[in-house]
N, C-alpha and C positions, 0 to 999 in steps of 0.2 A: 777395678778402680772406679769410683763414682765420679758423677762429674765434677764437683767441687775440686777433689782432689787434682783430676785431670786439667782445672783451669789454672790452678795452683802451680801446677807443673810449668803450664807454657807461659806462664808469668814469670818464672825460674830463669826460665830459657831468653824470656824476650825482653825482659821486663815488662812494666806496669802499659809505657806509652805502642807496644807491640800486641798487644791483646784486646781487643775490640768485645762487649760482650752486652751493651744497653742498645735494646730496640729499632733506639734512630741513630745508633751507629751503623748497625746491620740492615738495616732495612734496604737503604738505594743498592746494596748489592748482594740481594736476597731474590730479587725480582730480573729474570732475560731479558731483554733489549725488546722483544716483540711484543712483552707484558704479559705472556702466555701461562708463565709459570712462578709461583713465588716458592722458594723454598726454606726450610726449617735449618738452623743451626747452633750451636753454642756458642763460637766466637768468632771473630774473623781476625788471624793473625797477620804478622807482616815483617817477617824476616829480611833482615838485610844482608844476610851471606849465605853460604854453600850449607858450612855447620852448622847454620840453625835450620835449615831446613831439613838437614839428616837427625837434628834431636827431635824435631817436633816429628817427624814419622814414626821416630822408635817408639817416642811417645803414644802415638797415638795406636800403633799395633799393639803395646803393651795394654791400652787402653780399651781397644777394639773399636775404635772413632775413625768413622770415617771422614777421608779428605777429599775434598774438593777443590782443586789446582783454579786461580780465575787469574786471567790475564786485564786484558780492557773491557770486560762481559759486551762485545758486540758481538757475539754469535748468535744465529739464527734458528739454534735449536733446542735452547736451554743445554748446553750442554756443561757452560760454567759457573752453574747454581746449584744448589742441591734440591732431591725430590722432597716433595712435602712430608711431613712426620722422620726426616732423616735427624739421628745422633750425629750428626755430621761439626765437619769444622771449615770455612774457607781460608784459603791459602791464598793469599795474593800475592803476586812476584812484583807489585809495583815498585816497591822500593829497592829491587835489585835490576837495574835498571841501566849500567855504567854500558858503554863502546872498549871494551877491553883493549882491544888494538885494532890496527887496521894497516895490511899490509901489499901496497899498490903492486910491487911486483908479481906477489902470489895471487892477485887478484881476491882476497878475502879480506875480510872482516868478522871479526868477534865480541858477539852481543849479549849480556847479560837478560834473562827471559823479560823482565820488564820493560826494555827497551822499547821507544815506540815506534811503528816503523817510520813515521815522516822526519825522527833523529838520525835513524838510520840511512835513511836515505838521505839527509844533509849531508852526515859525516862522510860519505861515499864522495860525495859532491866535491870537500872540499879535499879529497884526493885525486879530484878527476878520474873518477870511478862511479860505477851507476848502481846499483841492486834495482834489479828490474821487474819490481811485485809491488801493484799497487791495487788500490781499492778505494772506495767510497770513506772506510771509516779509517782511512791512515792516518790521522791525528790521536788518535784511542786506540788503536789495536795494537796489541804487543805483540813480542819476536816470538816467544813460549808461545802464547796462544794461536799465531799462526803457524807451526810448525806441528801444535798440538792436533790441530783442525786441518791440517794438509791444505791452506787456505789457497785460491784460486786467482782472482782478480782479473783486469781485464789488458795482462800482456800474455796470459799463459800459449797465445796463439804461438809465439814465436821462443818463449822463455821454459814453457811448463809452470807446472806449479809450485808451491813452496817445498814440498818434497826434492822437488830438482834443485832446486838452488842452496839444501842446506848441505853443507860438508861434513858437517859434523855436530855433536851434541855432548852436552854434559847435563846428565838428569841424573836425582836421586830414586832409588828404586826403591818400592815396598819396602824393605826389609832395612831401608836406612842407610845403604851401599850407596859407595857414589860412581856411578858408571861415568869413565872421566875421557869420553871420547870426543874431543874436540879439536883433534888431526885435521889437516884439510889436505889431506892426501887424497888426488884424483882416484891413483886404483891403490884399494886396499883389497885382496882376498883372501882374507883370514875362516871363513866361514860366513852364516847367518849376519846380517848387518840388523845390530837393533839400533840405530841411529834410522833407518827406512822404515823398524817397528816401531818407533816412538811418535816419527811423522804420521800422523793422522788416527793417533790412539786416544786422543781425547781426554789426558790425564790417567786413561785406566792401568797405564802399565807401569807409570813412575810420572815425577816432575819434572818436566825441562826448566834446569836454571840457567843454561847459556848454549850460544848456541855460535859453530862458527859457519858464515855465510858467504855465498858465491861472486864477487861482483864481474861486471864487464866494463869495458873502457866505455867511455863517457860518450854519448852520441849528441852534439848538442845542436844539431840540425832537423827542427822537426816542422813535418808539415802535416798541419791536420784539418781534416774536411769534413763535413757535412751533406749529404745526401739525400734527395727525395726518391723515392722509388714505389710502384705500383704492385711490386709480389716479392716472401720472401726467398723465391726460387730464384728471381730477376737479382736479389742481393747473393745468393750464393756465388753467380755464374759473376756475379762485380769482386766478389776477393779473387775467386778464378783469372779473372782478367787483370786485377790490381798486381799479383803476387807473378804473373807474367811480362810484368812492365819492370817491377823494381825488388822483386825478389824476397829475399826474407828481411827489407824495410818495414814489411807489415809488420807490425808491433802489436795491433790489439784492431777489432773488427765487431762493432759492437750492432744487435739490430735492435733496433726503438720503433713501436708500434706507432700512429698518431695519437691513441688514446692515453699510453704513458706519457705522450709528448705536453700534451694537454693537463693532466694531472698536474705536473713540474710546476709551466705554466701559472697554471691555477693558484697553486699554496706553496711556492718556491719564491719570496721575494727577489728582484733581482736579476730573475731570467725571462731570455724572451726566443720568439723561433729564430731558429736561423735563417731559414726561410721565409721568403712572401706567402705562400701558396700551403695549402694543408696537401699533406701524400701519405697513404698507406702507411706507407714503411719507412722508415727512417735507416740510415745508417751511420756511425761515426768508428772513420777510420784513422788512425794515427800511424805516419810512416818516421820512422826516422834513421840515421846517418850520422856518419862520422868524418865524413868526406867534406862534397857539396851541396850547400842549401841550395841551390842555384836551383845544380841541378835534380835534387830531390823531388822540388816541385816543379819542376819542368815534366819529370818523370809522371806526377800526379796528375799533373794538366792532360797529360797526353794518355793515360788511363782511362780517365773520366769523357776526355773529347771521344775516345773511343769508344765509351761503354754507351755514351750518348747517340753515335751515331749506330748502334746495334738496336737501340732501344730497351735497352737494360735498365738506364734512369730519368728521370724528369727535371730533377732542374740539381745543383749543387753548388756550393760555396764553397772556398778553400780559404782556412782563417788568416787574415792576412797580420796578426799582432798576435804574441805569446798572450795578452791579454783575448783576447777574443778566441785563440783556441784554447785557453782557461776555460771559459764562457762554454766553448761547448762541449768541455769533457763534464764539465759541473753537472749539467739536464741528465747524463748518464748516472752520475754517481749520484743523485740526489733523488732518483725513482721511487726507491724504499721508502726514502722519505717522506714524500709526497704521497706513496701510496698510504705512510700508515696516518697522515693528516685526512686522509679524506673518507676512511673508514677500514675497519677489520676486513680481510681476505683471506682465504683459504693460498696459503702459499704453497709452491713448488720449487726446490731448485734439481733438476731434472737433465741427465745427460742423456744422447742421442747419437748412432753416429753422422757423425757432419753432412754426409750427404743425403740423409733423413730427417735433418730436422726441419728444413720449409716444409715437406709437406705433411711431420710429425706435426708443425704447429698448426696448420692450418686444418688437418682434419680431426687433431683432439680439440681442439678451439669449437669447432662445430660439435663435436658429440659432447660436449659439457655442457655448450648453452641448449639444448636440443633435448637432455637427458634433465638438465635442472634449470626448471624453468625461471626467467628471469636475473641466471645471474649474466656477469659478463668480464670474459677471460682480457688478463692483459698478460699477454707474454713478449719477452724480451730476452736479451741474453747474447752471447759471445758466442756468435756464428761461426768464428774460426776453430774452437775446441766442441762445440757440438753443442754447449750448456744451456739450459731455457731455462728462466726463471717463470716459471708458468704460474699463474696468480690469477686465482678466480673469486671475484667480487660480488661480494652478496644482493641480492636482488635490491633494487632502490627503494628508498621509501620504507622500509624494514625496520628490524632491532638487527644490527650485523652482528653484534654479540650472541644471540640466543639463534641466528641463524649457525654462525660459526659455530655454537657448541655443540648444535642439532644434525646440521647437513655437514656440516665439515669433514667428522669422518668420513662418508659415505662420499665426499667429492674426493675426497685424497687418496683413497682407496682406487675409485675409478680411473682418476688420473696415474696414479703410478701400473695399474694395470695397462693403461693404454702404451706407457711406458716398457713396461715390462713386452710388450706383444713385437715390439721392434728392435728388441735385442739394448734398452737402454738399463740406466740404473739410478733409482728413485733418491741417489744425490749424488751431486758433481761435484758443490766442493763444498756446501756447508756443514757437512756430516750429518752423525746420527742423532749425537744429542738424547734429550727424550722425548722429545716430540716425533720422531721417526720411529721409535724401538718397535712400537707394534708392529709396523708397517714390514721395516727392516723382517722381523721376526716371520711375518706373513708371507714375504715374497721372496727372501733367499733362498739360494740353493741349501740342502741341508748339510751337504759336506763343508761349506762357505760356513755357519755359525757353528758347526761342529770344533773346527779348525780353530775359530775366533775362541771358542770357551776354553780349550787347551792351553791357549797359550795364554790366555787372561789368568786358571788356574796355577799354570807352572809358575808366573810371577809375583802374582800377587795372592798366593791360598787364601789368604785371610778375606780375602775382599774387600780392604778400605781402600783403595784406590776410583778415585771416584764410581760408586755405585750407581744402579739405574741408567748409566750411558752408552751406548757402542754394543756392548756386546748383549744380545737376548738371552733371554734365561730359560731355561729347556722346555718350561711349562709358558706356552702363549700367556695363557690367562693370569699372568703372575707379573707381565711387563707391562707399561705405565701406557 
């Protein structure tokens, strides 16, 4: 089938206002979120049911056109673009996007893959019910695309990640089948669970079109604080002491360098420290409760009085208005932000385990700036689950483009080797995308991509399921 015909077809299927195929239609979502990668395609469709997204596969297998699943494209590793010179086609789930039901007693909810999660997190709301996954880009990010990506964010300390919370899935597979598992049955043992395969497969093994998800009852007691502190070993030994005070209150446990603090700062209108005083290390921790606020923060108070007289911290704040602990979850989720205002870096998002990553950070921190002269690392990241965002910044006064295109491998390389040396793995929750594949390719175990190409084979023979992502291809020098 040539492509004429091919578009002919999904015009068939979607009509004329469902098939996207001029330039400056395709173009804002041809391009990753980081700018890293722009990629090549014939159209961008936009299904609004189950059955058009099972014709436009059939199509596209009868075709040999490969698809590309995009949710809110805020992923970190081009994972929901296509590679350049791809036949490819995008698939957007925007317009399927509905809260199917939502059912307080069984503590679920069911979300069509468009849905965004800060809807979904309403809707929960207005059941008195919580979904407890959130992130920086929750206004843009979809339920498909975080379940696609096994997305992380900053409660997994006490929640896990979106893998844990989905119950169930209904995704169309390769072959145009609709695997219609959207059960929220706690134990199901029937065999092999592909609802746990589809978590974090990146679009390559089918499309999630809906999906059903976990909530918990509503904690609307939250106290959250702010932290100065002098080492991030002195923050480890403060969740230690925190989660001995008030147990699994702790909700999320984030560490902020001063120099990310300062970036925010800088090109973030709107923010300011919380603090008087500049410190090392930052921390922000959020507890929260179903019970007593009262006693919530009575419990924080007397954490912190105690970490303080250990000499664990230097000075702290505890927000005393939902607007001002707004204010200081914002400085966290706004990082990225801020970091890509003030120039390109060499990113990491890098897991550890927990009780190695202060002195993971501080001694890959040293062998980067030390090994490549003039740049300068800013890491941060979710000290309760282990995860660094470890980001090294091109030497000042530069072209950071032409340094990134130059040194970049050769820093991400070392970085994930350093990674690698402590038992970690070179992503924690952005995946693999294509900016990882070589890397992935380079330092997995071989029975680990062995495994991975098996099961990509068994599902998808043909290989349109998004190409170039997640899984490497046998020959190194053949991956992007």
């Amino acid at each position: 089938m040539d492509d004429r015909a091919f578009l002919d077809g999904l015009t068939d299927i979607l009509g004329p206002k469902g098939v996207a195929t001029q330039a400056d239609d395709l173009a804002p979502w041809l391009t990753d979120w980081r700018e890293r990668v722009t990629g090549d395609a014939l159209a961008l469709v936009s299904p609004k049911n189950v059955g058009q997204v099972q014709d436009i596969v059939r199509l596209a297998s009868d075709a040999g056109v490969a698809i590309v699943p995009q949710g809110g494209n805020t992923g970190m590793v081009a994972g929901g673009v296509p590679c350049p010179g791809d036949r490819a086609i995008l698939l957007s789930l925007r317009k399927m996007n509905a809260i199917r039901s939502i059912d307080p007693a069984d503590n679920s909810l069911t979300a069509e893959a468009g849905a965004i999660l800060s809807h979904v997190h309403a809707a929960a709301e207005e059941h008195g019910r919580r979904f407890p996954l959130s992130l920086g880009a929750k206004d843009s990010a979809t339920i498909g695309g975080l379940i696609a990506t096994n997305a992380g964010g900053t409660q997994v300390l006490r929640f896990g990640s979106m893998r844990n919370l989905t119950l169930g899935v209904e995704a169309v597979l390769p072959d145009g089948s609709l695997f219609e598992g959207l059960s929220t049955l706690r134990k199901d043992n029937r065999g092999y669970d592909l609802r746990q395969l589809l978590a974090g497969s990146e679009g390559t093994l089918g499309i999630i079109t809906a999906a059903s998800l976990k909530l918990i009852p509503a904690a609307p007691h939250r106290t959250v604080a702010w932290i100065g502190l002098g080492s991030a070993s002195d923050a480890l030994a403060l969740l230690r002491l925190l989660e001995s005070e008030v147990g699994d209150a702790v909700e999320s446990f984030e560490l902020v360098p001063q120099a990310a603090l300062e970036l925010v700062l800088k090109h973030i209108p709107g923010t300011r420290a919380p603090l008087a005083g500049e410190h090392r290390w930052n921390v922000l921790t959020e507890l929260r409760s179903a019970a007593d606020g009262d006693e919530l923060r009575a419990q924080c108070e007397a954490g912190l009085a105690a970490a303080l007289d250990q000499g664990l911290i230097a000075d702290a704040v505890i927000a005393e208005s939902e607007a001002q602990a707004e204010a200081f979850c914002k400085i966290r989720e706004v990082i990225s932000e801020a970091e890509r205002a003030d120039g390109r870096a060499a990113k990491h998002d890098v897991s550890v385990p927990v009780s190695a990553m202060p002195r993971f950070i501080e001694d890959a921190t040293q062998a980067v700036e030390d090994r490549f002269a003039g740049t300068r690392v800013v890491a941060f990241g979710h000290l309760g689950d282990g995860n660094v965002h470890f980001n090294v910044r091109a030497p000042a006064g530069g072209n950071d483009a032409a340094w990134l295109a130059e040194t970049g491998p050769e820093v991400s390389s070392f970085v994930h080797d350093l990674t690698h040396e402590v038992g970690g793995s070179l992503s924690a929750e952005h995946g693999i995308g294509q900016l990882k594949l070589s890397e992935f390719a380079r330092v997995a175990d071989p029975t680990r991509l062995s495994a991975l190409r098996a099961i990509k084979q068994a599902l998808d023979p043909l290989g349109i399921m998004n190409p170039g992502k997640l899984v490497p291809l046998a020959n190194p020098g053949d991956n992007p």
